[in-house]
N, C-alpha and C positions, 0 to 999 in steps of 0.2 A: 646480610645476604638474604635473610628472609622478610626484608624492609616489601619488595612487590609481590610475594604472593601473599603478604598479612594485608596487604592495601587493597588489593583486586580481590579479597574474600572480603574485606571489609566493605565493600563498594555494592558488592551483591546481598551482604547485609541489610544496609540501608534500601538498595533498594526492595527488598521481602518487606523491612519494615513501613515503607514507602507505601506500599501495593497493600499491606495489611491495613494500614490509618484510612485509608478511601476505598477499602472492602472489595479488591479486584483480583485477592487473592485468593476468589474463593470463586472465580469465574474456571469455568474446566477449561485447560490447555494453554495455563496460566503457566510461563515459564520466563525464568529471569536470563537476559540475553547480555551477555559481555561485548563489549565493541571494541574496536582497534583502539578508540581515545580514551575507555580506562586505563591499558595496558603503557600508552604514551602516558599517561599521568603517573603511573607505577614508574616507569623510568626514571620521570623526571623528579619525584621523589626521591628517589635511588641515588639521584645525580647530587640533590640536596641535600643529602644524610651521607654519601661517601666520604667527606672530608672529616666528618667524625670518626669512623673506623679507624682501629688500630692496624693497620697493614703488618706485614710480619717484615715483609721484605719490598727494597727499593722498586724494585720491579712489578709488584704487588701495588703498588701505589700508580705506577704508573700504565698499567696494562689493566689490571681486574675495573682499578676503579673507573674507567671511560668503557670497557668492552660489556662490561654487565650488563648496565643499562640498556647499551643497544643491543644487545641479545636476549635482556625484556622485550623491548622494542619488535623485535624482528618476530619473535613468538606469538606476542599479541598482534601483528600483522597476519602472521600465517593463520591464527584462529579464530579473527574478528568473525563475530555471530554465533559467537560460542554459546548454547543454551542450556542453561541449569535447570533442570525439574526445583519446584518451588522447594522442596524439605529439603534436596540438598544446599543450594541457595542458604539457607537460613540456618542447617547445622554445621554449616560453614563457619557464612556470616557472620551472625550474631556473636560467637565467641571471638572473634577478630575484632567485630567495633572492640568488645569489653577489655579486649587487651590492647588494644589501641587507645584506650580512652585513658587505663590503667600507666601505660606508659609514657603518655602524654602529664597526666596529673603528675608522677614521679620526679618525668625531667622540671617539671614546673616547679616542683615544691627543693629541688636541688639547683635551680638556678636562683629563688626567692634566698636561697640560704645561703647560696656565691654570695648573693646581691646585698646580705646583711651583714657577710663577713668582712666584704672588700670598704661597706660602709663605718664599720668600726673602730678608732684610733687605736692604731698598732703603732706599741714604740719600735722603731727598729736602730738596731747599733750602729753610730756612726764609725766609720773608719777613716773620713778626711781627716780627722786631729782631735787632740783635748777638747773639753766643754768649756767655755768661756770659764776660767779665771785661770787656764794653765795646768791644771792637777790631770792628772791621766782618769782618774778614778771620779766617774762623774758623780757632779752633785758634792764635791770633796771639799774642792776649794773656790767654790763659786757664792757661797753665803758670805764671808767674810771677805770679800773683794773688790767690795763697790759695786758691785755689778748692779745689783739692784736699784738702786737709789740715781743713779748714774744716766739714764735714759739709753742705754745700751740693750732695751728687749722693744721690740715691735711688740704692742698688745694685741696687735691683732693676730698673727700668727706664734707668737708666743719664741719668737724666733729671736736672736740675739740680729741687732740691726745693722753694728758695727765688729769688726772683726771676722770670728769664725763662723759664719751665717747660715752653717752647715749643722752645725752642732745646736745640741739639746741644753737648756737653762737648765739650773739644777731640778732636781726630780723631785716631783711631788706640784711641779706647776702645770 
């Protein structure tokens, strides 16, 4: 919920810092002006990050998350030309970029760590049937079965080729 006023303080951030890197923020009567198309970029944020919200209730999902935005929307309509004296602007600001940037790196570093876990060979338990050689208890009765010698495993996926194609060779391969 607080996704458009961290946006539109961060926006007036940049631009103090903007106005500071080419020294125009030292011109007198030097004030940062919010316009209708920050506050539509704030919505449309809003409208990108709502499908992540945990909503409490059905109705929450379906009313908050569409009415919010456009009543960002309709605010930043009614206050376009809104202007900031430069200190405020920037004691704003600047603590929004930092927590923006902050929770930007976050989500990065917890989606790199999705991205390593989902990348990882997880055995998971089969439930279609026994493991190739019939014994319930895998890896039991799959050595002394022929299985091996037999050409009954795909080397490539390590998967039995014939039979239960579902199931796991005995373990440890």
């Amino acid at each position: 919920m607080a996704i458009p006023i961290v946006f539109t303080a961060a926006v007036a951030g940049v631009i103090v810092a903007g106005a500071w890197l080419v020294d125009m923020i030292t011109r007198p009567g030097f004030h940062v002006v919010l316009s209708s198309s920050v506050f539509g970029a704030a919505a449309a944020v809003t409208i990108a990050t709502s499908g992540r919200v945990s909503w409490g209730a059905r109705w929450q999902r379906r009313w908050l998350r569409w009415s919010y935005p456009v009543a960002v929307l309709a605010v930043g309509l009614g206050i376009d030309g809104l202007s900031l004296p430069t200190a405020v602007a920037a004691g704003v600001g600047v603590p929004a970029v930092a927590a923006l940037a902050v929770v930007c790196w976050r989500h990065r570093q917890a989606a790199d760590s999705d991205t390593a876990t989902e990348a990882s060979p997880v055995e998971r338990p089969v439930t279609a049937g026994p493991p190739v050689g019939g014994s319930a208890v895998e890896g039991s009765g799959a050595e002394g079965s022929g299985a091996e010698g037999s050409g009954a495993e795909n080397p490539a996926s390590g998967r039995a080729a014939a039979g239960n194609a579902a199931a796991p060779i005995a373990a440890g391969r």
